[in-house]
N, C-alpha and C positions, 0 to 999 in steps of 0.2 A: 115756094116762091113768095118775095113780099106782096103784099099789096096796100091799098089807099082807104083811109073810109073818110065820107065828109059829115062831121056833126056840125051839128046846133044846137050851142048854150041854153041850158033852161036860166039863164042870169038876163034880167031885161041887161041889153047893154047895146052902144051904137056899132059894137063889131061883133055879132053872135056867133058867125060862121069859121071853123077851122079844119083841119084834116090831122088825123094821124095815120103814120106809117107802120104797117104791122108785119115782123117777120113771117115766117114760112111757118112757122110754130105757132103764131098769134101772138107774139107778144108783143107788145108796143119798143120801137125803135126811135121814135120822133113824134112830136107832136109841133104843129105847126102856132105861128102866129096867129091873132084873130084877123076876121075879114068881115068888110060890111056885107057883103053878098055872097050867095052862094058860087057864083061867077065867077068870084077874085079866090075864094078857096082853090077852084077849080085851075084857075091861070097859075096859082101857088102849086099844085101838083105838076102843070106843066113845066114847069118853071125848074123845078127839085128833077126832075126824068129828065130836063135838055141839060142841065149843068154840073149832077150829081157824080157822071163820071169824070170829071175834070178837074172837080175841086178840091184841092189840101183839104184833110179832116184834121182840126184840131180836137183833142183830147186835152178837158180841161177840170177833170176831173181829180 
């Protein structure tokens, strides 16, 4: 099963905070935007879990 991790940038910067998405294997799936708080990462995991079954995936690769 995937799960979430929340880092913080060793980069001074005004948005440190982001999360990656890691499959069942560990391997990174997604990595998120930055965020100014650990909070707004937080609401970005919520966010990705209420909407992620609903959404068209585009493939843009």
């Amino acid at each position: 099963m995937g799960y979430y991790e929340i880092r913080k940038s060793d980069k001074q910067t005004p948005q440190p905070w982001y999360f990656v998405l890691r499959a069942g294997n560990h391997e990174i799936i997604a990595v998120s935007e930055m965020y100014a708080s650990k909070q707004g990462a937080l609401n970005g995991i919520a966010s990705v879990r209420q909407n992620a079954p609903t959404e068209t995936i585009y493939d843009r690769s």
